[in-house]
One Martini backbone bead per residue (centre of mass of N, CA, C, O) as a GRO file, in nm:
protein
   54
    1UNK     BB    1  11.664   9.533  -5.513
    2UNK     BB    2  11.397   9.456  -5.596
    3UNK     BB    3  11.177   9.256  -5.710
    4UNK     BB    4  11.019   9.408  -5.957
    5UNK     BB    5  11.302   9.481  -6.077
    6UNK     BB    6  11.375   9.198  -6.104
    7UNK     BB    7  11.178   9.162  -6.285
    8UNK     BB    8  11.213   9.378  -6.487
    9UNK     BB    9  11.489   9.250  -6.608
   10UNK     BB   10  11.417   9.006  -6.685
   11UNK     BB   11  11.234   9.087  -6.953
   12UNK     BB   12  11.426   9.229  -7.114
   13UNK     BB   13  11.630   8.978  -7.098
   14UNK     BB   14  11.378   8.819  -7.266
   15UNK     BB   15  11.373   9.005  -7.525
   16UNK     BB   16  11.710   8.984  -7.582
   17UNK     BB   17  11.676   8.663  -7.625
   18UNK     BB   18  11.746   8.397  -7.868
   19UNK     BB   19  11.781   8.141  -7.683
   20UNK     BB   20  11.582   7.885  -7.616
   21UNK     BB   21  11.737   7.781  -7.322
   22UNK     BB   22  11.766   8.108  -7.218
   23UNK     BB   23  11.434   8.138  -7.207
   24UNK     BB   24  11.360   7.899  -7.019
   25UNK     BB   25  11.521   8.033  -6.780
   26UNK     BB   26  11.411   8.285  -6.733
   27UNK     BB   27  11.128   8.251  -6.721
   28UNK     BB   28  11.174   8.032  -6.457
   29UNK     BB   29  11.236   8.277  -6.289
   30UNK     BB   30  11.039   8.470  -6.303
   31UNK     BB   31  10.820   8.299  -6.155
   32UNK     BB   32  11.019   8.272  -5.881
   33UNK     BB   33  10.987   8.600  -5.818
   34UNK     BB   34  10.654   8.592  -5.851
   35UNK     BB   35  10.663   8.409  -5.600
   36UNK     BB   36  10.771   8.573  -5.364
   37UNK     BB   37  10.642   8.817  -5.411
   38UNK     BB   38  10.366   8.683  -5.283
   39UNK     BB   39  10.469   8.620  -5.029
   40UNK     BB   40  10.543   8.898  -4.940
   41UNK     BB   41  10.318   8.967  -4.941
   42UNK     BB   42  10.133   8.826  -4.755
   43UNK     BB   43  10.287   8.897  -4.516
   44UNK     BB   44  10.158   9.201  -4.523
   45UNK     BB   45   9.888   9.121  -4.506
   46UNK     BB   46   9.846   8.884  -4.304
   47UNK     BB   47   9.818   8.605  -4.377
   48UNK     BB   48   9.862   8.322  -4.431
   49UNK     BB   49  10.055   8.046  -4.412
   50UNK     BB   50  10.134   7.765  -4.659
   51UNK     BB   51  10.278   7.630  -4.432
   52UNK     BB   52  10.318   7.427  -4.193
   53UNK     BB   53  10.339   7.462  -3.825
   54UNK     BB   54  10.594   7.235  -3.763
   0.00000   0.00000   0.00000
């Protein structure tokens, strides 16, 4: 499954939530996979990383 896949699973599964515990669970997994996938771009573009050199 690609990152994409993965956002767009975690929305439909976050449309589908009632429950305002597991509706903040999913939120922040959504941010922390679109946070993974800027990283993945971000690599792809040959950017330099956030990371210090050492």
């Amino acid at each position: 499954m690609t990152k994409e896949q993965h956002i767009e699973e975690l929305r439909a599964e976050l449309r589908r939530a009632t429950d305002a515990d597991e509706r903040r669970q999913i939120e922040a997994e959504i941010v922390l996979a679109q946070a993974e996938r800027e990283v993945i771009w971000a690599e792809q573009d040959g950017r330099p990383s956030a990371e210090p050199p050492f």
